[in-house]
Backbone bond lengths (Angstrom), bond angles and torsions (degrees), N, CA, C in turn:
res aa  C-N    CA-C-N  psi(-1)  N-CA   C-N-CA  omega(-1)  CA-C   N-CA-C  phi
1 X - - - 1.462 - - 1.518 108.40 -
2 X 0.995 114.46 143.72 1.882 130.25 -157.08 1.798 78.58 -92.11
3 X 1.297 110.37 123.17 1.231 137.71 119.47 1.284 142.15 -21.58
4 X 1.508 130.51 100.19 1.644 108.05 179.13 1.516 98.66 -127.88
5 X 1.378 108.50 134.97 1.367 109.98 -179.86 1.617 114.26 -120.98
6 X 1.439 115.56 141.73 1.579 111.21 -142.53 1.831 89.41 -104.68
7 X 1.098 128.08 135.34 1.490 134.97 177.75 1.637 125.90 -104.85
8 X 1.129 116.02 66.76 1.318 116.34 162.68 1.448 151.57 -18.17
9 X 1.331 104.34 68.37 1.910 109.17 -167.34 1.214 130.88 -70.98
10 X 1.504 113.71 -5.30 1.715 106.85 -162.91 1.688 94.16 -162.24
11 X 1.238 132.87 142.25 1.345 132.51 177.35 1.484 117.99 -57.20
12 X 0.874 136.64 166.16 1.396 129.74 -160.35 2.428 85.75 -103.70
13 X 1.261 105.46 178.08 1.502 128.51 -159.87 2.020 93.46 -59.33
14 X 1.395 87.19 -54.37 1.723 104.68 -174.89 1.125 118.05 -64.34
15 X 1.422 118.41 -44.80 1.324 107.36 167.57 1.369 152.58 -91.72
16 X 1.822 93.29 2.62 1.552 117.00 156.46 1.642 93.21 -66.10
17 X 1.317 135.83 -40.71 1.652 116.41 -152.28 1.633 89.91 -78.13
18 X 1.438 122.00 -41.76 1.548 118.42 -158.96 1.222 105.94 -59.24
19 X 1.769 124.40 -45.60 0.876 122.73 174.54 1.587 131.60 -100.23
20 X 1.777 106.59 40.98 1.201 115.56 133.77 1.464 141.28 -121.82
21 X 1.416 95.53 17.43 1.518 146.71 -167.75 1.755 103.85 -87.66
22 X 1.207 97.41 -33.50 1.619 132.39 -167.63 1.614 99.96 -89.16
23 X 0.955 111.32 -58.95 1.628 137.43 -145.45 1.724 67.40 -72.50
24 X 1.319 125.26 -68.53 1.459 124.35 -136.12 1.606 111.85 -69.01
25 X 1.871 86.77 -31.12 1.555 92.49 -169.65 1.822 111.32 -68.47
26 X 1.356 105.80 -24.54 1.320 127.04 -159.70 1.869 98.20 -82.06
27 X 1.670 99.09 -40.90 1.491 93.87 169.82 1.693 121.02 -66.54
28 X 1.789 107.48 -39.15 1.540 106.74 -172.54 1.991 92.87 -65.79
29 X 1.037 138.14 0.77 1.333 115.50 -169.81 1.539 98.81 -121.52
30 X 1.528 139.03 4.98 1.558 140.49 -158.48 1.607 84.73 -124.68
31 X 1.472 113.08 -58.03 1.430 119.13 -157.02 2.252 97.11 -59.30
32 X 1.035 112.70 -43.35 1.222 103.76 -175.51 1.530 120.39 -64.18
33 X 1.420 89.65 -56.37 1.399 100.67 167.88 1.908 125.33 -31.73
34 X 1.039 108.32 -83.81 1.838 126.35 151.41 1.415 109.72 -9.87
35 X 1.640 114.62 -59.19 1.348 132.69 166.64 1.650 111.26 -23.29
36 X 1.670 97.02 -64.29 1.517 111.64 -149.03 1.568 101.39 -93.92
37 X 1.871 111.16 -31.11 1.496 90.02 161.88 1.100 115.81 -56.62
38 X 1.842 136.29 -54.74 1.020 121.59 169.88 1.293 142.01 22.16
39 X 1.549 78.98 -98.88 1.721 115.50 -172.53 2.037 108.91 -59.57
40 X 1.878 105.34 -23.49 1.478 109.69 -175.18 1.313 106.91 -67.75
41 X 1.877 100.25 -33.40 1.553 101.22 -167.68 1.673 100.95 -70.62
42 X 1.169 133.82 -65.30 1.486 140.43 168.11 1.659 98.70 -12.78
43 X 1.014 122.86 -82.94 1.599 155.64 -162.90 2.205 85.78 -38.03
44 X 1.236 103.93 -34.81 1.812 118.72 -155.47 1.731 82.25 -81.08
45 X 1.327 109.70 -76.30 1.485 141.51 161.99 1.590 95.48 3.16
46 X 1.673 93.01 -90.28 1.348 91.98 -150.10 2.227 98.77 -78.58
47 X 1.295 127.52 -23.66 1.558 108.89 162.43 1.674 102.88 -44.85
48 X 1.438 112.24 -55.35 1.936 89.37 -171.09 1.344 107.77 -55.34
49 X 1.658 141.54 -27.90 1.451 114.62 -168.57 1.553 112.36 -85.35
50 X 1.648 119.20 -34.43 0.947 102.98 145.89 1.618 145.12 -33.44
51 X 1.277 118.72 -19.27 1.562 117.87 -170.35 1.165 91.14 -117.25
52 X 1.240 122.63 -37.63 1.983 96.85 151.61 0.720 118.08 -39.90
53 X 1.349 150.33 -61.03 1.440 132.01 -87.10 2.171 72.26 -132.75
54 X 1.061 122.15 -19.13 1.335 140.44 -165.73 1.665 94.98 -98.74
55 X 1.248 126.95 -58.85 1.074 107.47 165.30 1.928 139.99 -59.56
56 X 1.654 96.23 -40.08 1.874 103.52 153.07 1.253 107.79 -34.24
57 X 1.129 120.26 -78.21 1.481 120.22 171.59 1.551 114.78 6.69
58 X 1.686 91.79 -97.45 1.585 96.48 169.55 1.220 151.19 -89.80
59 X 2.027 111.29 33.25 0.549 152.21 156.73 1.991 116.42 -74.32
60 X 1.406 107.69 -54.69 1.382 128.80 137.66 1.561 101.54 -23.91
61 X 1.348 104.46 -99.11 1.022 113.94 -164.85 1.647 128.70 -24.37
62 X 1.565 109.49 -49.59 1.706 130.02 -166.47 1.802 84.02 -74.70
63 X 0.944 114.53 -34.64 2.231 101.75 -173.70 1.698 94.55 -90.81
64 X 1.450 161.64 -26.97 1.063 159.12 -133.30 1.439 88.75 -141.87
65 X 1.021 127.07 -71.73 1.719 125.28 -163.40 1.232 117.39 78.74
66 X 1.687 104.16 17.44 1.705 123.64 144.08 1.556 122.97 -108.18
67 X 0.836 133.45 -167.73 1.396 141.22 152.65 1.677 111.23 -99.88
68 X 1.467 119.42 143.56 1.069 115.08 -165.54 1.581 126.07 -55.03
69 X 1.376 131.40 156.62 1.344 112.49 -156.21 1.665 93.55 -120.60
70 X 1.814 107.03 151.40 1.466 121.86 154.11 1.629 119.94 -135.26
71 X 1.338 75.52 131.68 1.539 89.81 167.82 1.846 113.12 -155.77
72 X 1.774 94.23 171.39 1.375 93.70 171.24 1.430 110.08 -142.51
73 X 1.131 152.11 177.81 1.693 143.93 -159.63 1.477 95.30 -135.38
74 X 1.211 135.10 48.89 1.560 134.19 110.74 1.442 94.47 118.89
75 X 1.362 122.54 -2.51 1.433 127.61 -174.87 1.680 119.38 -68.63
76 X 1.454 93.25 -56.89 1.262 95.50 -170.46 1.398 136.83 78.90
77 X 1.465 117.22 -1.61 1.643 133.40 -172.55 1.576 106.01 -121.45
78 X 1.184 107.48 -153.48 1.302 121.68 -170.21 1.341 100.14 -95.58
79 X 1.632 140.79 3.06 1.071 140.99 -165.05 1.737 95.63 -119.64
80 X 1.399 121.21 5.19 1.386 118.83 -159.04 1.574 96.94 -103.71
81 X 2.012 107.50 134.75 1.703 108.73 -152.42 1.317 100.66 -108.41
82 X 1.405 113.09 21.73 1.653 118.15 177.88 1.419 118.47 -74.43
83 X 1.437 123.25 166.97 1.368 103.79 165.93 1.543 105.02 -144.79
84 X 1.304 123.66 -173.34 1.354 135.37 -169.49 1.438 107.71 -92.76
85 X 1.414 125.29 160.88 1.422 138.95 147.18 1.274 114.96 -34.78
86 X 1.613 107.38 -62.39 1.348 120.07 -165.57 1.314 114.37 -81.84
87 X 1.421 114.99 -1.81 1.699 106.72 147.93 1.297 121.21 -101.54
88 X 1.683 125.18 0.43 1.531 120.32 144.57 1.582 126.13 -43.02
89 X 1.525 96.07 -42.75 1.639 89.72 -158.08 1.510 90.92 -107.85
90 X 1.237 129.43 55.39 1.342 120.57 164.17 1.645 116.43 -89.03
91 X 0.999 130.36 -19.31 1.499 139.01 -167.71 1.643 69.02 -81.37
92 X 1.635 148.94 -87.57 1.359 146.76 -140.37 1.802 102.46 -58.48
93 X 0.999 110.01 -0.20 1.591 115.18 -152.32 2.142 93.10 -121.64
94 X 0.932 102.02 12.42 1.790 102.96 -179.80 1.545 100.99 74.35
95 X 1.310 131.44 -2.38 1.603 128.12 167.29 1.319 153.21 -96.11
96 X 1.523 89.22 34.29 1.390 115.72 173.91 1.625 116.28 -26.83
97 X 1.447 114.28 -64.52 0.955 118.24 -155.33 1.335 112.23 -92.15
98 X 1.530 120.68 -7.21 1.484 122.82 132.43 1.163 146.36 -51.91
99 X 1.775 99.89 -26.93 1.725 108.00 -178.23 1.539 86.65 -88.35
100 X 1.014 127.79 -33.53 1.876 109.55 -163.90 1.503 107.83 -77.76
101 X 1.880 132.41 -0.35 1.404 96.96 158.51 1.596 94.60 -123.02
102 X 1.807 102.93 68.36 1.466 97.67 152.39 1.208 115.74 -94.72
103 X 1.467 129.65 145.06 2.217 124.80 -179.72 1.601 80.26 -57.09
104 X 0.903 143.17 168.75 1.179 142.21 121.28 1.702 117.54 -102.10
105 X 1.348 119.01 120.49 1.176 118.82 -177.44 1.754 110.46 107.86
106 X 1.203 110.53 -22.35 1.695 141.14 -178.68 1.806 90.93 -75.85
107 X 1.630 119.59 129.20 1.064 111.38 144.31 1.805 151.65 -28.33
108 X 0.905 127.87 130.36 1.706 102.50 155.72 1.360 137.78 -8.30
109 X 1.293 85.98 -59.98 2.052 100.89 172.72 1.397 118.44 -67.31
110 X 1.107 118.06 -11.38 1.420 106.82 171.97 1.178 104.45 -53.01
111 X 1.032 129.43 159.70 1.740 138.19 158.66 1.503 132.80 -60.17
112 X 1.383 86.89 -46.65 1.660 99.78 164.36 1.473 117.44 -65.76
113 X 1.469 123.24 -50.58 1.191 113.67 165.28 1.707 126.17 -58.57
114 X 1.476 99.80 -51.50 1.700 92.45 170.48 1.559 139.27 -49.45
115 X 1.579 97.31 -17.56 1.536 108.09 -165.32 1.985 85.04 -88.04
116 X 1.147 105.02 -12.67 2.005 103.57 -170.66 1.392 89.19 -83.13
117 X 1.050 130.45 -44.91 1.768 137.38 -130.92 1.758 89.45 -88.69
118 X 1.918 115.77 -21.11 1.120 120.74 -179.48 1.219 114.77 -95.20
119 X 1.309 135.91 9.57 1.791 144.77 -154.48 1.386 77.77 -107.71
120 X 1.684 122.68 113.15 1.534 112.87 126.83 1.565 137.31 -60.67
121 X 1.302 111.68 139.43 1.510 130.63 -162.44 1.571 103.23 -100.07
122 X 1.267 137.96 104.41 1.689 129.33 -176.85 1.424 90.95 -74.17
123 X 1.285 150.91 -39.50 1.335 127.80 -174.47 1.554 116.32 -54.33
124 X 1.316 109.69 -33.85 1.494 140.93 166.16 1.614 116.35 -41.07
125 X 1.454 103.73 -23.49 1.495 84.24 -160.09 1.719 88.19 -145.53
126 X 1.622 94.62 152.50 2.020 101.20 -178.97 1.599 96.25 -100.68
127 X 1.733 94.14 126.64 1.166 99.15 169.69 1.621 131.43 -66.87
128 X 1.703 127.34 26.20 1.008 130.30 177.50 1.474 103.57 -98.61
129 X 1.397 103.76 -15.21 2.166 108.65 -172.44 1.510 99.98 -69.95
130 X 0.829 117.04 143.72 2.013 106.90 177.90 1.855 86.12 -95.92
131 X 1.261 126.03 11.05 1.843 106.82 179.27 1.922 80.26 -65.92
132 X 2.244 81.56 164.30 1.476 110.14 -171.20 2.153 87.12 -83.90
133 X 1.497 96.80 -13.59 1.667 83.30 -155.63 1.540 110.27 117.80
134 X 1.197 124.15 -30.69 1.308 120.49 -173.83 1.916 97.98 -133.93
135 X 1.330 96.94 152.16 1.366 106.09 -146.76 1.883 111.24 -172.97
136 X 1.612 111.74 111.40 1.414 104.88 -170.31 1.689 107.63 -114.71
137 X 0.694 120.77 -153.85 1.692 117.48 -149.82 1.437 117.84 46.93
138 X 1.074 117.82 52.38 1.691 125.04 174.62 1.573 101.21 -83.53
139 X 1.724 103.91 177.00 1.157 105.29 169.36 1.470 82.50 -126.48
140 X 1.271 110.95 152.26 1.678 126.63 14.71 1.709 111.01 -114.36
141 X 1.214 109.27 -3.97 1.191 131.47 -166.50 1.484 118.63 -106.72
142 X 1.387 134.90 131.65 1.513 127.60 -155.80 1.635 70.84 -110.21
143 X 1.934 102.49 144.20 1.217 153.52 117.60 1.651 108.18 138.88
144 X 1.221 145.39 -176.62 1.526 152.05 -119.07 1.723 96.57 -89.69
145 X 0.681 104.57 105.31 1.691 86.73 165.53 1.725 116.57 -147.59
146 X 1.447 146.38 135.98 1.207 166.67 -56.66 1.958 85.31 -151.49
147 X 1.681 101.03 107.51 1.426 109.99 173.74 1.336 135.15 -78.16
148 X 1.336 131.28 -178.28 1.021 86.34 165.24 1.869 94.61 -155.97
149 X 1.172 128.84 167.12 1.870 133.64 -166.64 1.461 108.72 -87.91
150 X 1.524 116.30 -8.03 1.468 96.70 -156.54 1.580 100.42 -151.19
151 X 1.569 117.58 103.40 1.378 117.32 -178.50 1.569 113.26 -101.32
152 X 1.668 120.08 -174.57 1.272 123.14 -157.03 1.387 85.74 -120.16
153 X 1.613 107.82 141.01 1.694 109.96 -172.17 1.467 106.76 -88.93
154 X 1.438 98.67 139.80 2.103 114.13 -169.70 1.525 79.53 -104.07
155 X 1.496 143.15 31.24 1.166 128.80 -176.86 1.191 141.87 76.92
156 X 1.954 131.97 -120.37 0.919 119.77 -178.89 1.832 116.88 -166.20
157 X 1.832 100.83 -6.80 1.120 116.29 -179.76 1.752 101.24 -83.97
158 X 1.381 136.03 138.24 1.221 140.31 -125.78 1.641 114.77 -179.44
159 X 1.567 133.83 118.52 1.493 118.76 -171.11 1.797 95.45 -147.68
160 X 1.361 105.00 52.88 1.716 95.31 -169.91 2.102 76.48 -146.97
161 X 1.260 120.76 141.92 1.510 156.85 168.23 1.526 88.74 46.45
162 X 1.628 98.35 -150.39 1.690 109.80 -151.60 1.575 116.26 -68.16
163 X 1.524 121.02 -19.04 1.767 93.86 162.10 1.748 118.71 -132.79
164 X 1.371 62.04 79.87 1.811 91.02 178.92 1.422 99.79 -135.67
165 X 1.909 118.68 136.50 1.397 98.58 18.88 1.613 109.05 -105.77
166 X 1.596 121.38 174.33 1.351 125.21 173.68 1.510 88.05 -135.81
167 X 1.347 96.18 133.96 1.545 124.68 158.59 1.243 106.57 -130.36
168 X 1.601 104.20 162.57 1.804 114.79 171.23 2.217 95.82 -117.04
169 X 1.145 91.97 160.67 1.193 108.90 -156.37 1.389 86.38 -86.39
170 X 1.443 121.09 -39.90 1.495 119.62 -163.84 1.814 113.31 -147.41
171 X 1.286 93.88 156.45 1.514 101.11 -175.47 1.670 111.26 102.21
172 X 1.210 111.59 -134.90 1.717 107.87 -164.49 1.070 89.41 -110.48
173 X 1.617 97.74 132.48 1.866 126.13 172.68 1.615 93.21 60.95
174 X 1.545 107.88 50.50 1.527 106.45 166.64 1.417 99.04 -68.41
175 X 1.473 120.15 154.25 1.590 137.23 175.96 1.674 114.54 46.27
176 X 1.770 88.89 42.48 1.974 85.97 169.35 1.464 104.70 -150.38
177 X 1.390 108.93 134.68 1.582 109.41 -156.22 1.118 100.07 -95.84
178 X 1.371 143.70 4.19 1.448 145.89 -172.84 1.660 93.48 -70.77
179 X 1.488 123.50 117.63 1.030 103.62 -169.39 1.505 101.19 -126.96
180 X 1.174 110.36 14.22 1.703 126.99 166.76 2.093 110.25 -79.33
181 X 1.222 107.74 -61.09 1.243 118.27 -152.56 1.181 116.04 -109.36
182 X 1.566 115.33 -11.69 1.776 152.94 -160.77 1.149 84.88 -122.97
183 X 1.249 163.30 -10.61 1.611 135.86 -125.92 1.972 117.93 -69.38
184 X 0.886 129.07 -173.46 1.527 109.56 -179.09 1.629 89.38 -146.67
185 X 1.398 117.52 34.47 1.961 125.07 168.74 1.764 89.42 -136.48
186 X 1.098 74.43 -174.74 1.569 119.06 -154.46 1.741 107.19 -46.71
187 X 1.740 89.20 -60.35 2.006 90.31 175.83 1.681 88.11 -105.83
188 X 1.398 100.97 -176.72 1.693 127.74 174.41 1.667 99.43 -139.91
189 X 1.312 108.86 159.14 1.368 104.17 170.00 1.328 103.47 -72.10
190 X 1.717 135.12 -41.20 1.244 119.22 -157.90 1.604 131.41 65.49
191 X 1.381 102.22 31.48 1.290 109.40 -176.24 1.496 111.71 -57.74
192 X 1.439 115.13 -57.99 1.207 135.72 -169.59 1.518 139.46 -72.12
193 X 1.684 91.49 -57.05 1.379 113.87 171.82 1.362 118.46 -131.06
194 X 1.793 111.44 61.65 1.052 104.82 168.11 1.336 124.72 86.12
195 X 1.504 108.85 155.56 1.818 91.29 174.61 1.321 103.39 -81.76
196 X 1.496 107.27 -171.84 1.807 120.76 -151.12 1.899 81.99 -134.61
197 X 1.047 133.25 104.32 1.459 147.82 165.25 1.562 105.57 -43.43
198 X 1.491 123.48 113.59 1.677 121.79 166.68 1.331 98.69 -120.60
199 X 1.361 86.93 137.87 2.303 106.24 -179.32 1.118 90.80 -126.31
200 X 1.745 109.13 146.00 1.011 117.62 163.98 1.473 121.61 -58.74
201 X 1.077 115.93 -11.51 1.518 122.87 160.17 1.587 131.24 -62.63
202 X 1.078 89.04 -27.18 1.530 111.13 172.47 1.552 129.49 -87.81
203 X 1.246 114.09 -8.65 1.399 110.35 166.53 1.883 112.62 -114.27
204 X 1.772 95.51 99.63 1.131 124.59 -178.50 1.339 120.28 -74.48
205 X 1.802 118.81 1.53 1.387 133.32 -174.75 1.326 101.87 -88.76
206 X 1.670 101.80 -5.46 2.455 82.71 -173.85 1.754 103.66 102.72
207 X 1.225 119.38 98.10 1.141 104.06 -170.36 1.841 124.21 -79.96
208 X 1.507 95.80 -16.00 1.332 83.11 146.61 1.961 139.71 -111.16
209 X 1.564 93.32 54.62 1.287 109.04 171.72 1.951 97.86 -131.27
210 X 0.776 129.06 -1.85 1.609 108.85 173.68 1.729 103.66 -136.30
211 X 1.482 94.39 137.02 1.176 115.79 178.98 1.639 127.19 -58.23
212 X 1.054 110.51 130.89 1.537 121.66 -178.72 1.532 109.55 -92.91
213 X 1.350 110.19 -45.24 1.635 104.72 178.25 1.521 105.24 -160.60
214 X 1.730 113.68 149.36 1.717 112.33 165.62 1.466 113.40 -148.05
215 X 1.361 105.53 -172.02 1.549 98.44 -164.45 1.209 115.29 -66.85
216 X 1.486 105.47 168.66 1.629 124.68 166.83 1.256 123.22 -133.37
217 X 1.477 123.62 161.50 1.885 103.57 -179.17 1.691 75.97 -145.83
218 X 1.432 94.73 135.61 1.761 100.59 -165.72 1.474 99.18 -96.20
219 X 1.563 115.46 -22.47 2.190 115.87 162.84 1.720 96.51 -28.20
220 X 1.338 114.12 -51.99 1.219 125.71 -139.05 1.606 116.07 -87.66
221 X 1.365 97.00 -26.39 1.524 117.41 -165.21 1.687 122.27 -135.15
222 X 1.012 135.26 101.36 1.594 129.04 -159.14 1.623 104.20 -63.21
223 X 1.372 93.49 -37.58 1.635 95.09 -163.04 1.708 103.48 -87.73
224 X 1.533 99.97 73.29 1.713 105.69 179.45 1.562 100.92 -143.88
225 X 1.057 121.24 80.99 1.690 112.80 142.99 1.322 117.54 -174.23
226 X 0.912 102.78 126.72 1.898 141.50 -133.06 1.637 92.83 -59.73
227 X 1.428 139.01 9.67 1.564 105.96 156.57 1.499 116.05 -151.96
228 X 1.454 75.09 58.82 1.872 104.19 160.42 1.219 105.45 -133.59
229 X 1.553 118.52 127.33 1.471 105.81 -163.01 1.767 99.62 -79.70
230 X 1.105 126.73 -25.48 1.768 111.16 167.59 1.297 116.41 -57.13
231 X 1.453 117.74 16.35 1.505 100.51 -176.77 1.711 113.56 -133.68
232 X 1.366 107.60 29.05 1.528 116.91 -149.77 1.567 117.00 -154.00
233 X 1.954 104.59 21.82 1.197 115.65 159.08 1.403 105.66 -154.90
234 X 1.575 101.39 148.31 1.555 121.68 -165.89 1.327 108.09 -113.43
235 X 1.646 126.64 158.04 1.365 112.67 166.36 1.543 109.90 -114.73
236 X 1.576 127.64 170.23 0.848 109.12 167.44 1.763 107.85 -119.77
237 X 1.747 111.21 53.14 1.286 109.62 -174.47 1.673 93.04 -96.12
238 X 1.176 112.11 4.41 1.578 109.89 179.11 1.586 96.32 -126.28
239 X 1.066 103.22 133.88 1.601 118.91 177.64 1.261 131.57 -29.32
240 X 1.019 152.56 113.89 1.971 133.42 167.83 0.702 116.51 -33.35
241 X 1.080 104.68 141.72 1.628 125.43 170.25 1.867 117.62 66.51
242 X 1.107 108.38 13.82 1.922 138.65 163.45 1.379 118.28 -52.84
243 X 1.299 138.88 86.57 0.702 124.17 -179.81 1.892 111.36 -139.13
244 X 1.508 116.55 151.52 1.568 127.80 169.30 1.202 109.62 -97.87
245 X 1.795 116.74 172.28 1.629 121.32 161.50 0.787 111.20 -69.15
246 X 1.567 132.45 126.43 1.826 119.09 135.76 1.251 113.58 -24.72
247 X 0.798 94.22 154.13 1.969 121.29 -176.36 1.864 88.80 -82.70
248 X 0.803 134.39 155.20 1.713 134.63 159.36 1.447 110.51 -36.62
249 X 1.524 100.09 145.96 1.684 86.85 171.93 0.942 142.95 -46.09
250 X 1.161 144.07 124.86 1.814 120.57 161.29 1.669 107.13 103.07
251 X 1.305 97.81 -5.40 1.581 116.55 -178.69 1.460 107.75 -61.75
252 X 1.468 109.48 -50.80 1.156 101.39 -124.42 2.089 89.10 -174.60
253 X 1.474 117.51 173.11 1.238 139.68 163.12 1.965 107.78 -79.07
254 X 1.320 113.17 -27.68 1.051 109.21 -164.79 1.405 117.13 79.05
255 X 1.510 116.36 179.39 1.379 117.02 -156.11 1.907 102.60 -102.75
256 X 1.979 89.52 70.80 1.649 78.08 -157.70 1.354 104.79 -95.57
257 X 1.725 130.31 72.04 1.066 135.61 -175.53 1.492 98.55 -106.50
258 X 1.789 109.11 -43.66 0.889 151.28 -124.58 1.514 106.88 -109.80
259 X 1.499 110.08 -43.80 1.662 150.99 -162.15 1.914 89.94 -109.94
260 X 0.950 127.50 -17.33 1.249 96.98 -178.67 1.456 110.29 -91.54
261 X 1.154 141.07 16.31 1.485 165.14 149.21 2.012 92.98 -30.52
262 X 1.422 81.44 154.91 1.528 92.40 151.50 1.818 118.37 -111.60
263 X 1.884 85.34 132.59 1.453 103.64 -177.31 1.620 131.33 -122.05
264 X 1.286 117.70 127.54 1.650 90.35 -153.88 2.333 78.90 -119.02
265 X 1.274 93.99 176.42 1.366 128.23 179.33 1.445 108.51 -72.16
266 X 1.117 114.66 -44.96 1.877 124.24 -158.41 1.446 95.44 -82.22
267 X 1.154 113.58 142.09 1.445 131.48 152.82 1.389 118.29 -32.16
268 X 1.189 131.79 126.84 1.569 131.20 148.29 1.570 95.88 92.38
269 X 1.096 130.12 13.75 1.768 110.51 -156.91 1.389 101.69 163.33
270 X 2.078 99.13 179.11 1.008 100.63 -178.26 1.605 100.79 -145.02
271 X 1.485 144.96 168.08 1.200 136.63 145.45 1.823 126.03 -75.41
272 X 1.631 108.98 128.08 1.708 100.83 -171.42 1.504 68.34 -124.60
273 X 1.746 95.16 159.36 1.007 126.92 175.82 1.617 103.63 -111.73
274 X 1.603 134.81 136.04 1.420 123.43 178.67 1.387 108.34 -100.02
275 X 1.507 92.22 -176.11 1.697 80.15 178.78 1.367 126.37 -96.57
276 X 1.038 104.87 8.56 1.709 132.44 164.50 1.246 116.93 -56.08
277 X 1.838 100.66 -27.50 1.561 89.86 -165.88 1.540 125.23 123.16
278 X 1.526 105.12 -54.97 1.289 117.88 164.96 1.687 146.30 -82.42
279 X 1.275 145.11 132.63 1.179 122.97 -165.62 1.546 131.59 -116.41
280 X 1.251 136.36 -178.49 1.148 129.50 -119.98 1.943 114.56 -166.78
281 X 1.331 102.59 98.27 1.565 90.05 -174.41 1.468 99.87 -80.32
282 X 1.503 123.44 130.20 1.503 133.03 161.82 1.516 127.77 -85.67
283 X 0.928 114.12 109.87 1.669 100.24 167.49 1.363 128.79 -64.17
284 X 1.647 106.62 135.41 1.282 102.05 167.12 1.745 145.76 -44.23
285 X 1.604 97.06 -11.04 1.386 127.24 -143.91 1.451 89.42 -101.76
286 X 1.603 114.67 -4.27 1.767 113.61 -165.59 1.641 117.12 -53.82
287 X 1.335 137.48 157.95 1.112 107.36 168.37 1.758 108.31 -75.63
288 X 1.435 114.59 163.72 1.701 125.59 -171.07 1.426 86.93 -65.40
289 X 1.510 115.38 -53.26 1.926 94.55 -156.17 1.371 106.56 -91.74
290 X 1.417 126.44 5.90 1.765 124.47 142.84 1.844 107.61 -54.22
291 X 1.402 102.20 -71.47 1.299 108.00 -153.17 1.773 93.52 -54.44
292 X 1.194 109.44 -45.24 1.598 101.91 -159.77 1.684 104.68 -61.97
293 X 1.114 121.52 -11.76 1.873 143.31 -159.88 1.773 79.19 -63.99
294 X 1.817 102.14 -71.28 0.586 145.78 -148.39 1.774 96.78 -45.05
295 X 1.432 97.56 -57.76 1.726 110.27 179.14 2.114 126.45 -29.00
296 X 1.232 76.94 -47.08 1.675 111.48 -168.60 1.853 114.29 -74.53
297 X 1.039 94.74 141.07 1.735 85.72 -159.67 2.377 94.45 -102.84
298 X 1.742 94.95 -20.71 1.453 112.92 174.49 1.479 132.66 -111.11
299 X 1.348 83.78 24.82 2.323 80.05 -173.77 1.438 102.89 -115.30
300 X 1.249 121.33 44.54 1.915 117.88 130.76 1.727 84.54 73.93
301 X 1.326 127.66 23.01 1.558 98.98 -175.50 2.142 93.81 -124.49
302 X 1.814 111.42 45.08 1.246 88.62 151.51 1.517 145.63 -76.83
303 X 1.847 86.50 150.68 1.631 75.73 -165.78 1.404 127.99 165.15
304 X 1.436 97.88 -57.20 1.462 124.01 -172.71 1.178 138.69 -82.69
305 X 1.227 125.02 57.79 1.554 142.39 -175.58 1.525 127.56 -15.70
306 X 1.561 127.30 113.64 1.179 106.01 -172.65 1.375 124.11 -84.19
C-alpha cells in the first residue's frame, strides 16, 4: 500500500503569533536591560573625566603653586583677552598641542584663538549628553563654539533669582553674595577684577571635603563652553540638578541665574570632582546647606560626608 507522507513548509497562523509573542516579551526584557548597561558604561565614562579633569587641577597646581586661573577684562565680546581654567589645564588634559596655538593675551577674535575656542575636547564632555560638542547660542558671544559637561565650583554665596541671597559667614568674601566675581570656592569667574588666586593652602574645608568641579549640560545653560571664562563655573547656591527653560533661541541669555547651577545627565545625581583629586557621584536628594557647605573651600564646616 502506497504511502503518502505530508511535508510541512511554513508554521501554521498560531505559531507565528506565539513565537512573536516570544520575540516581544524577550525584547521588552533585553531592550531595557542593554539600555541601562549602556547608560552604566557612560555614567563609568564620564566619573573618569571628571577625575581627570580633578586631577589636572592639581597637576596645575604642583608646576604653578596655584590652581588654574579664570578671568576676563570686563569686555565680554569677541574683543575680551581673558581666558578660562579649562584652557590652563590643557597640556594636563593630553592637549598640549592645542594649548600651544593659543594667542595668549590676543582676543577671542583672533583666528587662532577662535579656531581653539571651536575644537571639541572628549575629556570635556559626558558621554550620556547626545550634544555633537559644538553648540551656538552661547553667552556672551553669538555663533557655534565647542561646550563643554564639567565646570569649576565659584561656590555657593549667590544674590541673582529665587535662592538668593546666600552668604557664608566666614572665610573668603565672607558676607558678599556676588557669587561670580566674589566667589567663596575654589575658581571665580573673574569677570571684573581679575582672577581670584586658590592655594592649596587656602582651602581650610579639607581637601577632600570641598568640591573642585561638577557637571554641566550646556541644552540647559548658555553660559557653557569651556574657553570663555563666563562659561566655566557653576554654583552650588542653587540646588542639583535645578534647572528653568531657555527662553527661545536667539531670544535672549536665558534664565541663566537659575541655569548657572550644576547640571548633570544621569538620573538621581550628579558627578563632583574634589579637590583632592578624587570623584564622587552626588545625589540630588543632598540636603541644600550640606551641598552648599560643600561649595566653599573656607566656611569652618569640615567634616560632613556626602
Amino acid at each position: 500500500m502506497a504511502r503518502f507522507i505530508r511535508n510541512r513548509s511554513a508554521f501554521t497562523l498560531i505559531e507565528l503569533l506565539v513565537v512573536f509573542a516570544v520575540v516581544a516579551v524577550l525584547a521588552a526584557l533585553i531592550v531595557p536591560a542593554v539600555q541601562r548597561a549602556r547608560e552604566t558604561a557612560r555614567r563609568v565614562q564620564c566619573i573618569t573625566n571628571v577625575k581627570q579633569i580633578a586631577l589636572a587641577m592639581q597637576a596645575y597646581h604642583d608646576v604653578h603653586r596655584v590652581f588654574p586661573l579664570n578671568y576676563g577684562n570686563g569686555v565680554y565680546d569677541v574683543f575680551d583677552r581673558g581666558a578660562s581654567w579649562m584652557q590652563m589645564i590643557l597640556p594636563m588634559v593630553g592637549q598640549d598641542n592645542l594649548y600651544k596655538q593659543i594667542q595668549w593675551g590676543a582676543p577671542l577674535a583672533a583666528p587662532a584663538n577662535t579656531a581653539v575656542a571651536r575644537t571639541p575636547i572628549a575629556v570635556y564632555l559626558c558621554p550620556s549628553d547626545p550634544t555633537s560638542g559644538l553648540m551656538d547660542f552661547r553667552a556672551n558671544v553669538p555663533g557655534v563654539w565647542a561646550v563643554n559637561n564639567y565646570k569649576a565650583c565659584a561656590g555657593s554665596n549667590w544674590k541673582w533669582g529665587t535662592f538668593s541671597p546666600v552668604v557664608s559667614l566666614a572665610g573668603r568674601n565672607a558676607n558678599d553674595p556676588d557669587g561670580l566675581d566674589h566667589c567663596n570656592g575654589l575658581v571665580c569667574r573673574g569677570g571684573a577684577n581679575g582672577p581670584t588666586v586658590s592655594r592649596m593652602s587656602d582651602i581650610t574645608d579639607g581637601t577632600t571635603q570641598t568640591f573642585a568641579l561638577g557637571e554641566a549640560v550646556p541644552m540647559w545653560s548658555r553660559h557653557t563652553w569651556w574657553y570663555w571664562f563666563n562659561s566655566t563655573t557653576g554654583t552650588c547656591a542653587i540646588p542639583l540638578n535645578y534647572k528653568t527653560e531657555l527662553d527661545p533661541p536667539g531670544s535672549g541669555e536665558g534664565d541663566w541665574w537659575h541655569n548657572y547651577s550644576f547640571l548633570s545627565r544621569h538620573d538621581g545625581g550628579g558627578h563632583f570632582g574634589m579637590v583632592d583629586g578624587c570623584a564622587k557621584f552626588v545625589s540630588d536628594k543632598i540636603s541644600l546647606t550640606i551641598y552648599r557647605r560643600h561649595g566653599t573651600i573656607q566656611g569652618s564646616d569640615v567634616g560632613e560626608g556626602l
